[in-house]
C-alpha positions in Angstrom: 107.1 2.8 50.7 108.8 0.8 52.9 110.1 -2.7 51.7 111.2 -5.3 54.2 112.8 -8.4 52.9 114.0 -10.3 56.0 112.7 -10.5 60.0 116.3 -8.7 61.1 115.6 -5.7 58.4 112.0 -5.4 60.1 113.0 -6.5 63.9 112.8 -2.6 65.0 109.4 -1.7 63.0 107.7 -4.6 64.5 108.7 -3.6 68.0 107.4 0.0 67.1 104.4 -1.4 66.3 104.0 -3.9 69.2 102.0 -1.2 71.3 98.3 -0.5 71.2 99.3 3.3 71.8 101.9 3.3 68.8 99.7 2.0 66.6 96.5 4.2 67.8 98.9 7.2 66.7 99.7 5.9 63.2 95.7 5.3 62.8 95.3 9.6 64.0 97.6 10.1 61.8 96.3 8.2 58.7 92.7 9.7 59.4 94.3 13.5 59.9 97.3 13.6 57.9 99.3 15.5 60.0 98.4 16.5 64.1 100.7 18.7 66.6 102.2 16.7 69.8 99.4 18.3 72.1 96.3 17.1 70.0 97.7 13.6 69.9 98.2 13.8 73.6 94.7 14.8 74.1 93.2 12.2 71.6 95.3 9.4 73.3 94.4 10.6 76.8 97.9 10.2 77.7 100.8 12.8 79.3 102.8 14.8 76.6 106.2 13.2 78.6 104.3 9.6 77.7 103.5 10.3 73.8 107.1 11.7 73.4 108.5 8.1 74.1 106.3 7.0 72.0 106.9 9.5 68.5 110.8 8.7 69.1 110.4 5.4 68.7 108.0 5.5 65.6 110.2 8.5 64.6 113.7 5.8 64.6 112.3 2.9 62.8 111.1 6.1 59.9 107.3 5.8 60.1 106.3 9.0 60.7 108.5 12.7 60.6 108.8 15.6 62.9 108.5 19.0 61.6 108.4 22.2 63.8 106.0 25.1 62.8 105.8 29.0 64.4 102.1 29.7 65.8 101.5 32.3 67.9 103.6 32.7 70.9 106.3 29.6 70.1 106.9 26.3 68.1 104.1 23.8 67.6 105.8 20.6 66.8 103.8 18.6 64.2 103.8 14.8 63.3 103.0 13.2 60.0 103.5 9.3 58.2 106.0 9.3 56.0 105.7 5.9 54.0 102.2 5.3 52.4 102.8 1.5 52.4 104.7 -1.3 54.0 105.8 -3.9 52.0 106.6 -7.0 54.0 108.2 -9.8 51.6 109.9 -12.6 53.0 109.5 -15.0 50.0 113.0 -14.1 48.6 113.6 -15.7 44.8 115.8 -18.8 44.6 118.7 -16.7 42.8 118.8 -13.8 45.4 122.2 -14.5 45.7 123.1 -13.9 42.1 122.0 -9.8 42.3 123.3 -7.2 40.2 122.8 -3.7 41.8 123.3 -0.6 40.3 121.6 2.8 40.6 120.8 5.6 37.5 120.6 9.6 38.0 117.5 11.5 36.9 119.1 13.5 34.5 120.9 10.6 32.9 118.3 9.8 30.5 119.3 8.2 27.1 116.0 9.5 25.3 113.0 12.1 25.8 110.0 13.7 24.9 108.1 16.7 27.2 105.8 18.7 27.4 105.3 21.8 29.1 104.6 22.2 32.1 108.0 20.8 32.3 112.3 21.7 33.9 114.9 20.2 35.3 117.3 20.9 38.5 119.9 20.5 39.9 120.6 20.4 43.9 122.0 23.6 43.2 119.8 25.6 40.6 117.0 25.3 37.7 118.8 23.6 35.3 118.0 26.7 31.8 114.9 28.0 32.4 111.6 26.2 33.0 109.0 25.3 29.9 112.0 25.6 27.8 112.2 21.9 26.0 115.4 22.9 24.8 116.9 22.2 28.3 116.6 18.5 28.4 118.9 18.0 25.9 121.3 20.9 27.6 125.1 19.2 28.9 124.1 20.5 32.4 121.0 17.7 32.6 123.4 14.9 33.7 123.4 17.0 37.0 119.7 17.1 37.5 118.2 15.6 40.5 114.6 16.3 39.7 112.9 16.5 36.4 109.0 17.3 35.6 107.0 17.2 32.3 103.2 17.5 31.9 103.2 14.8 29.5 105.7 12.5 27.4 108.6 10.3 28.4 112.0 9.6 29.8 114.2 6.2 28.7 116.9 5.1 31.0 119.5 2.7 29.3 119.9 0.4 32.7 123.6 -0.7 32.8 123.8 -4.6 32.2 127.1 -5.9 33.6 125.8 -9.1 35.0 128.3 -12.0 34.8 128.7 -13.3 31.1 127.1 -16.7 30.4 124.1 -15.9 32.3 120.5 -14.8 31.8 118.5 -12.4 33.7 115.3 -13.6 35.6 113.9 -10.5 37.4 114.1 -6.6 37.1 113.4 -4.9 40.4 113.4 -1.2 39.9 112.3 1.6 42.6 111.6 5.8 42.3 110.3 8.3 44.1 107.2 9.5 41.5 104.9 11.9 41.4 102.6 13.7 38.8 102.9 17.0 37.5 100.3 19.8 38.1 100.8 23.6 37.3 101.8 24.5 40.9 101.4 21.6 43.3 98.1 19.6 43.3 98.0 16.7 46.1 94.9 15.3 44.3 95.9 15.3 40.6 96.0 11.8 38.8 98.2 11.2 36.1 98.5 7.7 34.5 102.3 6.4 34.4 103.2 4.1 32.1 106.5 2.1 32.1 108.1 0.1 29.3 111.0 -2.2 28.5 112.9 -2.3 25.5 109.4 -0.4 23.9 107.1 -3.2 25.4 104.5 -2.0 27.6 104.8 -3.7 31.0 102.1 -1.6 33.4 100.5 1.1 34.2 100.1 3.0 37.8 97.9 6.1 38.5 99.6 8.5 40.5 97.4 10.6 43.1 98.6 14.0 42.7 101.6 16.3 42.9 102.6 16.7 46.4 103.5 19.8 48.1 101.4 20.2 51.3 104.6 19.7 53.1 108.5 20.4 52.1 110.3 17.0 51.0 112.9 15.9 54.0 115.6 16.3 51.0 114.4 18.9 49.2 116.5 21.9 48.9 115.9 25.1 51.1 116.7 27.5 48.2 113.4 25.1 46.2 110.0 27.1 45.6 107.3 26.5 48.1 104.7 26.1 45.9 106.4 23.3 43.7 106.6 19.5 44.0 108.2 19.1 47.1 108.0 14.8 47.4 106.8 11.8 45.5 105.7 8.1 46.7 108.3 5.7 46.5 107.7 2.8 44.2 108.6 -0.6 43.4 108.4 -1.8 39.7 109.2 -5.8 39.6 108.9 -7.8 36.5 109.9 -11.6 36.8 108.7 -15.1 35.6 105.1 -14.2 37.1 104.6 -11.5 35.5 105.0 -7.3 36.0 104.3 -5.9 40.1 103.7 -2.6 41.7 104.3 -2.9 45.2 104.1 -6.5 45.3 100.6 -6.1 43.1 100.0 -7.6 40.0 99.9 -4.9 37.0 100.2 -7.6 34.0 101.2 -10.9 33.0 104.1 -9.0 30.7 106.8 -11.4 32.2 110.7 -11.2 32.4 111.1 -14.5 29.8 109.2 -13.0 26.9 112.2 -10.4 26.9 115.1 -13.4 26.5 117.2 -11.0 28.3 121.1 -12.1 28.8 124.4 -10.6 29.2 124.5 -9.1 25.7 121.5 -7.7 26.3 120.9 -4.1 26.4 117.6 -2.7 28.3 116.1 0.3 27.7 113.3 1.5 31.0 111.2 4.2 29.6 108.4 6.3 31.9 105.9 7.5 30.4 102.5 9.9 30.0 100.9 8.9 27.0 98.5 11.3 24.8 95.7 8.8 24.7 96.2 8.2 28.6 92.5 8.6 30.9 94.6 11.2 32.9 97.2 12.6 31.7 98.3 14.1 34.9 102.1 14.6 33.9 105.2 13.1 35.9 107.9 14.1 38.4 110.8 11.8 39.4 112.9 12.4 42.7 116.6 12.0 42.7 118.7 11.6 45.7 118.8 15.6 46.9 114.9 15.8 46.1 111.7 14.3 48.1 111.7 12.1 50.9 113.5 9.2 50.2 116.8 10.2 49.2 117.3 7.7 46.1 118.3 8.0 42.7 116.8 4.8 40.1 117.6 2.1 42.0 118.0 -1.0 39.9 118.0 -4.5 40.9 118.8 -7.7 38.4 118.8 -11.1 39.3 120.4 -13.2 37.2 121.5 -17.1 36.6 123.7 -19.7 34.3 122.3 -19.4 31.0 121.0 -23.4 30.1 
């Protein structure tokens, strides 16, 4: 997902998509999921020299990827859309200035419970051996940059070094997610749940375990046939309630938490026993997917009354 916040942040996808023919590609693409440069060439009834222009500049402002395939007597070159949404906000909070950022590794998890199918990795190496519980509590697991479970949970202890003397008023946090299938599934649905300080916040059903192409970040030494990307998402809780992607999940809101300086927050994802699909969950860390993040975590704060 792509998330604009201000006209300058989204001044070069807007001239991207200020052509008919740029945004006739991104529909192709939407409807076939991924087409080489001469079928889009044909489709568009345009020159391949002319569509070339045209995929560098959706290429530069990151909506769709270039990936080069062998068939038959050379390289095909293939194009595909990279974010599955666009979130255009321009209705910043009053407190934006007041921001605490910080950012969490996968592997640094405070708590846990999994399930098999389930492993961790490094960018390096499996992290133990796969199916093995046991690993998640190994020493190496504060290298992992990608972790899987069919079902159970991961808490994060978010680091709270806002200013003293001053409350917070909105949790903005963002992952690269997937679910978990044996293998790699793009239609598999598995029910995420996410909770703060052991209150339940939302809920968001992830399509599937994505493989049918290899994550920009992801490894080369990585299996093929294993989760190779996630969907980047945006968890925001604040006075109005609890968002996911700018879409209301609940009215669980950021003051029913009384959350200050002193405070210490505990973000825990979840796949719950009694869930409709338990689906499992993968999360993407910075050397993993296509995004290139750890946990980001965003805290607005203000002068406690």
């Amino acid at each position: 997902m792509q998330h604009i916040t201000s006209l300058d942040d989204g001044l070069e996808l807007f001239k991207a998509l200020g052509s008919d023919v740029r945004v006739e590609i991104i529909k192709l693409l939407i409807d076939n999921k991924q087409m080489n440069m001469n079928e889009l060439a044909t489709e568009l009834k345009i020159t391949n020299g002319a569509l070339t222009n045209h995929i560098k500049k959706l290429e530069s402002c990151g909506l769709i990827r270039i990936s080069t395939e062998s068939a038959g007597h050379g390289n095909q070159k293939f194009c595909s859309l990279i974010p599955d949404k666009i979130l255009i906000d321009f209705d910043a909070p009053e407190e934006a200035q007041n921001v605490y950022n910080t950012s969490i590794k996968v592997g640094h998890y405070s708590d846990y419970k999994a399930y098999p199918t389930c492993g961790l990795a490094s960018a390096d190496a499996i992290i133990g051996e796969v199916d093995d519980t046991r690993f998640f509590s190994h020493p190496d697991r504060y290298n992992a940059e990608i972790l899987w479970f069919s079902k159970g949970f991961v808490e994060y202890e978010i680091p709270n070094f806002i200013p003293s003397s001053h409350k917070i008023t909105q949790i903005m946090i963002s992952a690269e997610l997937s679910s978990e299938a044996p293998g790699i599934n793009n239609v598999w649905p598995s029910d995420i749940s996410f909770y703060l300080n052991d209150t339940f916040v939302g809920v968001w059903t992830s399509p599937g375990d994505f493989g049918d192409t290899r994550g920009i970040f992801t490894p080369d030494w990585w299996f093929p046939n294993w989760n190779q990307y996630g969907l980047l998402k945006m968890l925001v809780i604040n006075k109005h309630g609890t968002f996911m992607d700018g879409l209301k999940i609940s009215d669980t809101n950021i003051t029913s938490f009384e959350l200050d300086y002193r405070s210490k927050i505990r973000f825990r994802m979840a796949v719950d026993d009694d869930a409709a699909h338990v689906g499992g969950l993968t999360i993407f860390g910075s050397s993993f997917g296509n995004y290139g993040q750890d946990i980001k975590v965003s805290m607005n704060y203000k002068p406690m009354e």
